[in-house]
N, C-alpha and C positions, 0 to 999 in steps of 0.2 A: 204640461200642467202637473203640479204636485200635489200627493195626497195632503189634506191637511192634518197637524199633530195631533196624535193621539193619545190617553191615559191609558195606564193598566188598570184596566176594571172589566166588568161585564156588563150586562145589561139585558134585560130581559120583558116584555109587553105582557101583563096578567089582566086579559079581558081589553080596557082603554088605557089602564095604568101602567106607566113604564118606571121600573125601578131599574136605579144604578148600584152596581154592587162592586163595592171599594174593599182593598184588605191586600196584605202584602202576597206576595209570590209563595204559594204553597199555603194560603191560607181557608178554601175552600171556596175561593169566588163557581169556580167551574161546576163542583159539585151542589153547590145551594141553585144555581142554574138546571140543573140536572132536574134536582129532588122538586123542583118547580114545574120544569117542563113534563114531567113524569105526573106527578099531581093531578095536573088540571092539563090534559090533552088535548081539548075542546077550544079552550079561551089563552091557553100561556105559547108565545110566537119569540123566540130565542130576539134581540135585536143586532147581540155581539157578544165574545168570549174572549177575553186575552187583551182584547185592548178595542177602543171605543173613542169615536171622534167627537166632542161636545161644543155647543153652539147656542147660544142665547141669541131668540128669535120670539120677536111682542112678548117679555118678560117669562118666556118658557124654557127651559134647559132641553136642547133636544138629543138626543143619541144616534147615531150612527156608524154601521158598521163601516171600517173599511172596505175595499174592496177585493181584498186579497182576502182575506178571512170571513168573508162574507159566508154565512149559513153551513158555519164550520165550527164544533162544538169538540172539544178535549174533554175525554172521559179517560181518565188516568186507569191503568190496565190494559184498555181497549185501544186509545189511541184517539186520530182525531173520525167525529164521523161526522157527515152531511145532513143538515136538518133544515125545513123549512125557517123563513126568519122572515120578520119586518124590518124597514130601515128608510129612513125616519122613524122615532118617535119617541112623543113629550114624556120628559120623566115628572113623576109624581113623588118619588121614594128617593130619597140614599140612606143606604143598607153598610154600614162600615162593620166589616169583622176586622173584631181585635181582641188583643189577648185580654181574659176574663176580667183580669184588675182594672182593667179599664172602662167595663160595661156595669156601671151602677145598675142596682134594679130601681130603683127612683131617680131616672135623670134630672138636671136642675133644669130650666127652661134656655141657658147658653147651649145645652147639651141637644135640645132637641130638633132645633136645626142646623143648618148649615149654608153656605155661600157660595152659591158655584156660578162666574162670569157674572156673579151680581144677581143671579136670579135665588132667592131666597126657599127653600125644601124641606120638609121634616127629615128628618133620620133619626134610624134608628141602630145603635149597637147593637151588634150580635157578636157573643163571647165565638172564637174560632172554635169548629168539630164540636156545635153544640147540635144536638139530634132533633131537635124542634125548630129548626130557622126557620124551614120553608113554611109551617104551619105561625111565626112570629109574624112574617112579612105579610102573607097573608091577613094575620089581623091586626097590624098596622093598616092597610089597604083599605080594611073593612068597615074602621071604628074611624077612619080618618086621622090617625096619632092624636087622637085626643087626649089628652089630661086632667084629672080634677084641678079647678083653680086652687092654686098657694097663696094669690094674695102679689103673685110677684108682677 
């Protein structure tokens, strides 16, 4: 049996909420996992690092890790270390880091979701090595990516 294909991304469970965190190679997917799992010790369960198996299931995007890299978290310096993790579980978020011209501070409402296997998910931009993410995703999480109405 084969594993099934994976993204590069990570992915990570805050409380019941699972976000997926999108962004190119070397753009701080591991570390915003890090600054989250360090945060909230209590409630934040790693779900995957490096790459992440996705699956639409009764209209839910769900994550999972592999099973090679399962509760296996890259901390650049230190190397890879072993953490507890969950695996399944429904995402609520996608988190895209990208470079800052690309993260409006008032997204238009094409901007603030996205489509993944047809399952519809807020996101949210986060400019790369910006120092506040893990407290942004957090209040995405919180406020429920809400928006004042534009009218659109």
């Amino acid at each position: 049996m084969s594993t099934p294909p994976t993204i590069h991304a990570g992915a990570i469970r805050l409380g019941a909420d699972g976000v997926l965190i999108r962004g190119a190679s070397g753009s701080g997917k591991s570390s915003l996992l890090l600054h989250l799992l360090i945060r909230h010790p209590d409630t934040a369960r790693l779900i995957s690092d490096d790459r992440v198996i996705l699956t639409a299931e009764d209209g839910r995007l769900v994550a999972s890790a592999p099973p090679e890299i399962a509760g296996k978290l890259e901390i650049r310096g230190q190397g890879i270390v072993e953490i507890a993790y969950v695996s399944p579980a429904a995402i609520r978020l996608v988190v895209d880091l990208l470079p800052a011209a690309k993260c409006p501070r008032l997204p238009e409402k094409q901007d603030r979701t996205t489509s993944i296997d047809g399952v519809i998910l807020p996101r949210l931009k986060l400019p790369i090595g910006i120092g506040d993410g893990a407290d942004r995703v957090q209040a995405a999480l919180a406020w429920g990516m809400k928006w004042p109405e534009t009218g659109e």
